[in-house]
N, CA, C and O of each residue as an XYZ file, in Angstrom:
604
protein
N      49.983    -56.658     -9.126
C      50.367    -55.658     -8.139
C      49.516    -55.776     -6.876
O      49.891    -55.419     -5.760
N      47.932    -56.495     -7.268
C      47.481    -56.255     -5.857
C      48.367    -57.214     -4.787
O      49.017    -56.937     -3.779
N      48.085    -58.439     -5.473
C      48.778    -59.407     -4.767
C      49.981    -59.308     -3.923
O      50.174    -59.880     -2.850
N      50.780    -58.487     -4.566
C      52.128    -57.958     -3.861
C      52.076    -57.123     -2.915
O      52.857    -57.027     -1.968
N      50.755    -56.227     -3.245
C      50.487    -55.200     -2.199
C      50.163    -55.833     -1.014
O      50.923    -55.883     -0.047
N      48.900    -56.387     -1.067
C      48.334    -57.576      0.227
C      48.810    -58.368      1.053
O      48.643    -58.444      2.270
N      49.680    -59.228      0.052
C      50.620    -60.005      0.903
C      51.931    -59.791      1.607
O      52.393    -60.330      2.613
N      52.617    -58.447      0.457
C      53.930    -58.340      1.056
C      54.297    -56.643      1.513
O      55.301    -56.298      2.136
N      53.446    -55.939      1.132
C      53.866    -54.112      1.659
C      52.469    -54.337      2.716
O      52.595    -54.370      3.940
N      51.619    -54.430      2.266
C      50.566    -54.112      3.443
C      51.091    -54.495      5.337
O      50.759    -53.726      6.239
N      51.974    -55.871      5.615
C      51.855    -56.474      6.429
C      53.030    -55.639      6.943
O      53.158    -55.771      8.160
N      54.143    -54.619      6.246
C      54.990    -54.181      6.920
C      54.506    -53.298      7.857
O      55.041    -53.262      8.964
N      53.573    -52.576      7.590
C      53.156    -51.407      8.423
C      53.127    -52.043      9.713
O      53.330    -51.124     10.507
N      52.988    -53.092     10.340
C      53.029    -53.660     11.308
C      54.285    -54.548     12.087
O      54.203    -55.379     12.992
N      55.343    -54.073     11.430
C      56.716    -54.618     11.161
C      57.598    -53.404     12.018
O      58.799    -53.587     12.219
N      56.890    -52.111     12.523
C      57.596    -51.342     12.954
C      58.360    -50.497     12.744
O      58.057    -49.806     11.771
N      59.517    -50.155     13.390
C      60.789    -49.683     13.033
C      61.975    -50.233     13.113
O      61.827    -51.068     14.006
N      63.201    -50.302     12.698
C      64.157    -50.679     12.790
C      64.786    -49.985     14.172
O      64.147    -49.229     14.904
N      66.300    -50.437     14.396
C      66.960    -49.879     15.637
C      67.551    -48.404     15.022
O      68.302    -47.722     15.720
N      67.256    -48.086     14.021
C      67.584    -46.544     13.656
C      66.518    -45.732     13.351
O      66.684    -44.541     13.085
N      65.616    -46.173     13.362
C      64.287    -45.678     13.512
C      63.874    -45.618     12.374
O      63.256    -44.554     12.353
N      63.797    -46.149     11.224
C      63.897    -46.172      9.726
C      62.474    -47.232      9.735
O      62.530    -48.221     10.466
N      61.335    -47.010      8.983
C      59.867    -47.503      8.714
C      60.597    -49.556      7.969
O      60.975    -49.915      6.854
N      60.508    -50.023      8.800
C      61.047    -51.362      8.245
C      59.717    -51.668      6.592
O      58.487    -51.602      6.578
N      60.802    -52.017      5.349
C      60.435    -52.385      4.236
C      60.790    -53.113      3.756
O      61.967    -53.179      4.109
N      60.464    -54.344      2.626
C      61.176    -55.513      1.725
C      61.897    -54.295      0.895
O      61.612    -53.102      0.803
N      62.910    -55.059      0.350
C      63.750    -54.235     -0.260
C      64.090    -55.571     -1.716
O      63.575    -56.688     -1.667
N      64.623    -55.315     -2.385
C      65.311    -56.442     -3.634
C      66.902    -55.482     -3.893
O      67.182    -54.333     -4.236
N      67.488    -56.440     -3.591
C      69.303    -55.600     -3.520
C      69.733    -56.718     -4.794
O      70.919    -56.600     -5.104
N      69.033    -57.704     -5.527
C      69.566    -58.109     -6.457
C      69.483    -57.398     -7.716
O      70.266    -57.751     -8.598
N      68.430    -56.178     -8.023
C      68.405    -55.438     -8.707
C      69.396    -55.212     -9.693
O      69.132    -54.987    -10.875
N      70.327    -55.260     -9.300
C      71.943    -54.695     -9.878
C      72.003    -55.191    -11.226
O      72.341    -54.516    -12.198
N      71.590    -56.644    -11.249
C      71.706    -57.129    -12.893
C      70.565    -56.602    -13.550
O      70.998    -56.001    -14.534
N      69.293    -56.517    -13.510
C      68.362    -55.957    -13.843
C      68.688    -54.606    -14.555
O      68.743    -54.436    -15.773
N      68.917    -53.575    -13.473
C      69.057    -52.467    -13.524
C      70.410    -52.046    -14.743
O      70.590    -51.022    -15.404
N      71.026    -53.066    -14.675
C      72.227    -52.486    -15.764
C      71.729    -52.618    -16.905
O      72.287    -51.948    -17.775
N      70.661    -53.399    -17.302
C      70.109    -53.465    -18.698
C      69.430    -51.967    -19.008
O      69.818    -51.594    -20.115
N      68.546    -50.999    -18.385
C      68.228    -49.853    -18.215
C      69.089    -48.657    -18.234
O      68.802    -47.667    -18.907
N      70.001    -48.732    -17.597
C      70.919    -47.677    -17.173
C      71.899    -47.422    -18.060
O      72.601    -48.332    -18.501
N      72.071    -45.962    -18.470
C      72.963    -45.775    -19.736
C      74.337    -46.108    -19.319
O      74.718    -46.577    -18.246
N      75.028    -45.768    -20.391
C      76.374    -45.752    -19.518
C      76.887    -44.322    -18.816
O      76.250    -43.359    -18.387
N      78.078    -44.560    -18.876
C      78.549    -43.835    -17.432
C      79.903    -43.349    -17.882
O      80.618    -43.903    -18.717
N      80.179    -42.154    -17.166
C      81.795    -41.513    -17.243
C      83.084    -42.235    -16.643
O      84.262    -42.076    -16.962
N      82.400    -43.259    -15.471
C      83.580    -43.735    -15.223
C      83.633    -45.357    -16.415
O      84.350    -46.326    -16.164
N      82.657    -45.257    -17.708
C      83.873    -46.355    -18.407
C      82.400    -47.214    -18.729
O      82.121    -47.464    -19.902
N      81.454    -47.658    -17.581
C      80.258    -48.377    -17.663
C      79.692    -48.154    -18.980
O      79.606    -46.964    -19.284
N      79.340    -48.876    -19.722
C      78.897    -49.235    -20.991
C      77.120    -49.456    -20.903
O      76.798    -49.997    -19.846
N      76.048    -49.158    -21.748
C      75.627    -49.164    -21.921
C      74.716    -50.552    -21.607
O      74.921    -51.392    -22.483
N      73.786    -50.990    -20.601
C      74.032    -52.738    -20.404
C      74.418    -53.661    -19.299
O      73.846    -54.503    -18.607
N      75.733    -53.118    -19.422
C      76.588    -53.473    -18.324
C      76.012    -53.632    -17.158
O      75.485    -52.633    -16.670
N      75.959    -54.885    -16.426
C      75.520    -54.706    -14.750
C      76.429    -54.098    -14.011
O      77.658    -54.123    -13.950
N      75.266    -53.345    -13.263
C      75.432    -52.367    -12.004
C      76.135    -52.906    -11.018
O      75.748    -53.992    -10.587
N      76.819    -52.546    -10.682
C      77.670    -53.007     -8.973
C      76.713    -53.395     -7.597
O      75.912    -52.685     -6.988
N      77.101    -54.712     -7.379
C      76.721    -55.573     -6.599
C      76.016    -54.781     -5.328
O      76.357    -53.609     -5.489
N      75.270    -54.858     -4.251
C      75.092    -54.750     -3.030
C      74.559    -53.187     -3.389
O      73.941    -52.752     -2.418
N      74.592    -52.640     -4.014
C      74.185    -51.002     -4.519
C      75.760    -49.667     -4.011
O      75.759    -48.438     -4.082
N      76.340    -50.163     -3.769
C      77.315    -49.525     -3.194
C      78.863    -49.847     -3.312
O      79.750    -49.013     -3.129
N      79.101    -51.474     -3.718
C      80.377    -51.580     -4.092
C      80.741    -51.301     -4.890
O      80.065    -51.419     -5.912
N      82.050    -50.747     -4.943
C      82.905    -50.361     -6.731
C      82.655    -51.570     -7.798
O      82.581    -52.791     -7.657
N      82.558    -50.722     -8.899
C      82.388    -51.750    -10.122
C      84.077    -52.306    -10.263
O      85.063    -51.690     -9.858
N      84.062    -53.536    -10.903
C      85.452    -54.313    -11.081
C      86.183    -53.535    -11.880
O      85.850    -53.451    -13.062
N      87.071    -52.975    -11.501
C      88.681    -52.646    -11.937
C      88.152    -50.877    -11.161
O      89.103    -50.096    -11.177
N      87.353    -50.511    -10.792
C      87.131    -49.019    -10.175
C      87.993    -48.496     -8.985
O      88.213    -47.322     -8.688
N      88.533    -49.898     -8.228
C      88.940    -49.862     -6.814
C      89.937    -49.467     -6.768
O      90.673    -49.866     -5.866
N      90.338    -48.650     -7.577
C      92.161    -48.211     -7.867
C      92.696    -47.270     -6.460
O      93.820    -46.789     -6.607
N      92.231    -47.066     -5.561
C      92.859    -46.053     -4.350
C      93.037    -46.516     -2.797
O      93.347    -45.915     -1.767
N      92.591    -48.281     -3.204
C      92.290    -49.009     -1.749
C      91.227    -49.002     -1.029
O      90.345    -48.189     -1.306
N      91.081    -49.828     -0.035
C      90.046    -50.083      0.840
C      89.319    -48.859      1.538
O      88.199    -48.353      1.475
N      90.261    -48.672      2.096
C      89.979    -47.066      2.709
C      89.091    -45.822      1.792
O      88.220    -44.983      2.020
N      89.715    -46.183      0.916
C      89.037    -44.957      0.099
C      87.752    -45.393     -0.456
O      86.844    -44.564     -0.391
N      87.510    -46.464     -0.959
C      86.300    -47.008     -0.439
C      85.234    -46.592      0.083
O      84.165    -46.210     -0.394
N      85.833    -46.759      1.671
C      85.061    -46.563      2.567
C      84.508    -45.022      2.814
O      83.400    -44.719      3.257
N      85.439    -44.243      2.459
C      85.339    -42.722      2.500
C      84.686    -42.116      1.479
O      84.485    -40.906      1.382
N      84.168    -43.433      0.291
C      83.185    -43.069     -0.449
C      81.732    -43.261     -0.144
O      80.807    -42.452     -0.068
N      81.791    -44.607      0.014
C      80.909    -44.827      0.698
C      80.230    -44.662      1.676
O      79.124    -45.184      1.818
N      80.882    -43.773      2.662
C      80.601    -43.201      3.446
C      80.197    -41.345      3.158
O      80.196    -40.524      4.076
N      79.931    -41.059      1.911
C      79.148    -40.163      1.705
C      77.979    -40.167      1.639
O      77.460    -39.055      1.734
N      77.114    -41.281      1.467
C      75.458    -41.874      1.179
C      75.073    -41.972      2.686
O      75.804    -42.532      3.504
N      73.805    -41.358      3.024
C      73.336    -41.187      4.051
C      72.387    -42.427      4.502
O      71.174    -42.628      4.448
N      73.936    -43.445      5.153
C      73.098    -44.638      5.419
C      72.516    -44.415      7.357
O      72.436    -45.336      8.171
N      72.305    -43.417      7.534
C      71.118    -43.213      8.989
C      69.797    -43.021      8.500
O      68.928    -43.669      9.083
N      69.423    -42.241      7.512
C      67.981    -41.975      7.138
C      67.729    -42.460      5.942
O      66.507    -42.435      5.796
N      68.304    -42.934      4.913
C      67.764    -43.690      4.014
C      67.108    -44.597      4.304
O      67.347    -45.149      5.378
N      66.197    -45.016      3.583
C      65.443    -46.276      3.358
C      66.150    -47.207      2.520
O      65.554    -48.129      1.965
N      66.822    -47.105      2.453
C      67.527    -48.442      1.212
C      68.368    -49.061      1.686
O      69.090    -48.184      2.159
N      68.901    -50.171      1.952
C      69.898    -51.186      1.690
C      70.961    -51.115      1.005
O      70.982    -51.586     -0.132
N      72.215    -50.424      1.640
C      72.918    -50.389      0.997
C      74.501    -51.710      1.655
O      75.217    -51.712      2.657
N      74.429    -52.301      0.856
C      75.740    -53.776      1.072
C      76.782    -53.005      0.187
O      76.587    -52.249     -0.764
N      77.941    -53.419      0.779
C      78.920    -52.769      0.559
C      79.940    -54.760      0.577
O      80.086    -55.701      1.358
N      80.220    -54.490     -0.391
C      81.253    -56.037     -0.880
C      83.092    -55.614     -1.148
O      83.810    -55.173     -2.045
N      83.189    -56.026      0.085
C      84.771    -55.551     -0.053
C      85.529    -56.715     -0.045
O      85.128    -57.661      0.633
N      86.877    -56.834     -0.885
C      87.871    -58.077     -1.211
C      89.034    -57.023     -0.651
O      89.452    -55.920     -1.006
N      89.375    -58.124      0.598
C      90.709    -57.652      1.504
C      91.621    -58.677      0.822
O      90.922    -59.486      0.211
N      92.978    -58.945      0.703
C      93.753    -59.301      0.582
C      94.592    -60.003      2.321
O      94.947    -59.390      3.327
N      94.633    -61.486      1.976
C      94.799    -61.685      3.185
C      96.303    -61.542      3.597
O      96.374    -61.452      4.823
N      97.357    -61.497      3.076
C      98.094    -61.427      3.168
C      98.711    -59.959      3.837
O      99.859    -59.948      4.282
N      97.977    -58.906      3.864
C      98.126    -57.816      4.567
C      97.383    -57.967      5.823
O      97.687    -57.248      6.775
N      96.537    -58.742      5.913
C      96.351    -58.570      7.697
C      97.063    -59.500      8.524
O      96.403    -59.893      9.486
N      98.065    -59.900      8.435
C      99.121    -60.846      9.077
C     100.195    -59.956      9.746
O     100.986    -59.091      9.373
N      99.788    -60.697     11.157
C     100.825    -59.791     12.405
C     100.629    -59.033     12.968
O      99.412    -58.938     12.811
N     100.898    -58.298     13.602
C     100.859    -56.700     14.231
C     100.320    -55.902     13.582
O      99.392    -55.157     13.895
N     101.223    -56.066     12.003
C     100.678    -54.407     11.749
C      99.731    -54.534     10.652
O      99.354    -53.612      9.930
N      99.263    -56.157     10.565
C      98.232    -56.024      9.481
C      96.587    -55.758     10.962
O      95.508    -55.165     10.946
N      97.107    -56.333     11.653
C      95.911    -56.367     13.069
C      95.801    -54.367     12.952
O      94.747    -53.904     12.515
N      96.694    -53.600     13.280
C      96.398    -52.153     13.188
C      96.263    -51.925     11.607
O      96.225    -50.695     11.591
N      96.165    -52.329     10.254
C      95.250    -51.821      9.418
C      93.755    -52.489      9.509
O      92.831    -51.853      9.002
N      93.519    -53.582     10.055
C      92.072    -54.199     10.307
C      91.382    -53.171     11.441
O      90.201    -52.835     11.355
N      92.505    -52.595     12.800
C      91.374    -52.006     13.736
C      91.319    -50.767     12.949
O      90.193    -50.275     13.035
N      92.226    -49.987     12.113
C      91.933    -48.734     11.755
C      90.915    -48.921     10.561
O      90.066    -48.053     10.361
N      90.983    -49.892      9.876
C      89.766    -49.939      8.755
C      88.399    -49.816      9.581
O      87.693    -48.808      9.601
N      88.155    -50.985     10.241
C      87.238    -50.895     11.049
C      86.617    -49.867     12.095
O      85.640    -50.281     12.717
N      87.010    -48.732     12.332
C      87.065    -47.733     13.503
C      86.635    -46.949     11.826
O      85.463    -46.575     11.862
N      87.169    -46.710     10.739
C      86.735    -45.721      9.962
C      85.905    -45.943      9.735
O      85.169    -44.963      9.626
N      84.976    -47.870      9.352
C      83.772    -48.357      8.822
C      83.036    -47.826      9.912
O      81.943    -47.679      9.367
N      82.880    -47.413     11.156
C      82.331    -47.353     12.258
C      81.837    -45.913     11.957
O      80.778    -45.533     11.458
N      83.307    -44.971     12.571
C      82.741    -43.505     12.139
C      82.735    -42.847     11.083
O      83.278    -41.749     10.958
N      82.045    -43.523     10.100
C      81.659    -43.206      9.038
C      79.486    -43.451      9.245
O      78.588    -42.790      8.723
N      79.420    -44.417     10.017
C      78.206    -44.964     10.451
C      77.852    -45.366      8.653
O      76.969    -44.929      7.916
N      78.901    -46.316      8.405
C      78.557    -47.580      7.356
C      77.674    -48.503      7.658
O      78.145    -49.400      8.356
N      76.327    -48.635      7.328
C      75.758    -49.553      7.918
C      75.622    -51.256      7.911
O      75.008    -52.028      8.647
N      76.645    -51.497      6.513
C      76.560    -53.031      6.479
C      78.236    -52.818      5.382
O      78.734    -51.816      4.868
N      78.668    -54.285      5.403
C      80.037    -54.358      4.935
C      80.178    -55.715      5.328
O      80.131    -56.280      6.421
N      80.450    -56.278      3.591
C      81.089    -57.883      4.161
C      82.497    -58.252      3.347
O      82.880    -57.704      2.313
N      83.082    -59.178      3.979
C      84.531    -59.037      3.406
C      84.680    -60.377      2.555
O      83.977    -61.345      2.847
N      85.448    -60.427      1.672
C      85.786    -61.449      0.699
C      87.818    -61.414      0.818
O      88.591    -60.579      0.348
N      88.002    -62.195      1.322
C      89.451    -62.366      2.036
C      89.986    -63.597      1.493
O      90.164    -64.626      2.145
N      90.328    -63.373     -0.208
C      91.002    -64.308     -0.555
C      91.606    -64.179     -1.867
O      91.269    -63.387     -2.747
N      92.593    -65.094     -1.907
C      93.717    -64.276     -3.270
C      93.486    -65.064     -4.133
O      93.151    -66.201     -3.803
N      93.609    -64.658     -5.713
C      93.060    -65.119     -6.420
C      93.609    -66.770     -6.946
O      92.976    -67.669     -7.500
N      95.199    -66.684     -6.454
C      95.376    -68.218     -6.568
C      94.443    -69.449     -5.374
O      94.338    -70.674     -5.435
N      94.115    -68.838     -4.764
C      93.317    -70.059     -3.994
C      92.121    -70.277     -4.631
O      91.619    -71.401     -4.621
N      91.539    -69.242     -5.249
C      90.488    -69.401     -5.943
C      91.024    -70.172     -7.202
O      90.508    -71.290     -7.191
N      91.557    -70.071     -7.894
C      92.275    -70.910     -9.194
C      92.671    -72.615     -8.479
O      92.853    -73.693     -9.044
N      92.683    -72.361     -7.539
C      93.512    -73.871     -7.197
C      92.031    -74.604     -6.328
O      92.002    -75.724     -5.819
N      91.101    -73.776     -6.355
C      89.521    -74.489     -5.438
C      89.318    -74.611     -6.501
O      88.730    -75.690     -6.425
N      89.318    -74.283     -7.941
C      88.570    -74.614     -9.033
C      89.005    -76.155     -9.556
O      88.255    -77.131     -9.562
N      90.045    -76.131     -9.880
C      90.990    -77.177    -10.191
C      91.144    -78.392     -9.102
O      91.277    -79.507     -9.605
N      91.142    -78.329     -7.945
C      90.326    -79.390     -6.960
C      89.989    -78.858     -5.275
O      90.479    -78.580     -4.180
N      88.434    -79.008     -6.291
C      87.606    -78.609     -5.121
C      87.772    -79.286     -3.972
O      87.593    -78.583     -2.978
N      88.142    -80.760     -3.698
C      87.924    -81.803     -2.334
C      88.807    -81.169     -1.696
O      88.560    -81.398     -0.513
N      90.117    -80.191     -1.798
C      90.989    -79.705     -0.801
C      90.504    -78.428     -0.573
O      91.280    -77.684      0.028
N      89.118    -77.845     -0.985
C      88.733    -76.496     -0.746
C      87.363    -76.578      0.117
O      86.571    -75.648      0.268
N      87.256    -77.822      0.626
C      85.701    -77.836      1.390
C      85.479    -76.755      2.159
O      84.286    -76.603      1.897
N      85.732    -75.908      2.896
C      85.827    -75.153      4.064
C      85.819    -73.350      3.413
O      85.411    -72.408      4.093
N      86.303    -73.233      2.145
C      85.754    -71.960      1.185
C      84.642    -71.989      0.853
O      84.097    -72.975      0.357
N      83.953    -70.579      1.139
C      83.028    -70.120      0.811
C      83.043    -69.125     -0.255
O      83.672    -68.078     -0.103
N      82.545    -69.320     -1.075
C      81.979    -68.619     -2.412
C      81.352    -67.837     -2.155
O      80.280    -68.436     -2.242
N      81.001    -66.484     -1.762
C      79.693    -66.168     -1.167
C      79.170    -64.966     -2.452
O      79.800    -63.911     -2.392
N      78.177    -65.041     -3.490
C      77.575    -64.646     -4.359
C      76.704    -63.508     -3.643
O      75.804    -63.778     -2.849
N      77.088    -62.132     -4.030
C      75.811    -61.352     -3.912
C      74.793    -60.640     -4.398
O      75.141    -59.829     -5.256
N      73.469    -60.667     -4.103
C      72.243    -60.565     -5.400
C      71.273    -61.474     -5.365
O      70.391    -61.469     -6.224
């Protein structure tokens, strides 16, 4: 513990503030697998064990039953202006709904809610699950996908 103290909390105090005025700190957001070994289970279904949802804030897999939006209107109850924590928010859009006109007005209205909600971080995963099945099966026509793992 000293070691950690010395080298890595001591030197923040000199690290400032952030642009929200929040005491800048190391944080560990991979926690999530860790933490599910600890954490009992849960009413919505979480089992005893089970890892915790990614980024500290995204829905656990199969939870997302009401859409993106609603989501966001959850997530947007956690007071990301004065917290100290890191909260990543991992959202899977479906690309096939933002095509055209009126997928462009559900992207600006998603976005305008991620805004005034003052969500402070959000990254998107925009891909259907057959492309993922068909990058597995041959990767040399998938160079240009990104996998992006969070934790």
């Amino acid at each position: 513990y000293n070691r950690t103290r010395d080298e890595v909390l001591l030197p923040c105090k000199d690290w400032g503030r952030s642009s929200r005025g929040i005491p800048t700190a190391p944080q560990n957001i991979a926690a999530y697998t860790v933490a599910g070994v600890l954490l009992g289970a849960l009413p919505n279904g979480r089992r005893l064990g089970d890892t915790c949802y990614d980024g500290g804030c995204s829905p656990g897999a199969g939870l997302d039953k009401k859409g993106p939006t609603a989501v966001l209107r959850s997530v947007g109850k956690i007071d990301h202006v004065t917290s100290h924590r890191a909260n990543l928010l991992n959202q899977r859009l479906s690309p096939t709904q933002l095509v055209g006109d009126k997928g462009f007005e559900l992207w600006h209205n998603y976005i305008k809610t991620w805004h005034d909600l003052r969500i402070n971080h959000v990254q998107f995963n925009m891909v259907d699950n057959e492309t993922l099945y068909a990058a597995q099966k041959e990767p040399e026509k998938y160079s240009e996908l990104i996998v992006r793992v969070s934790g």
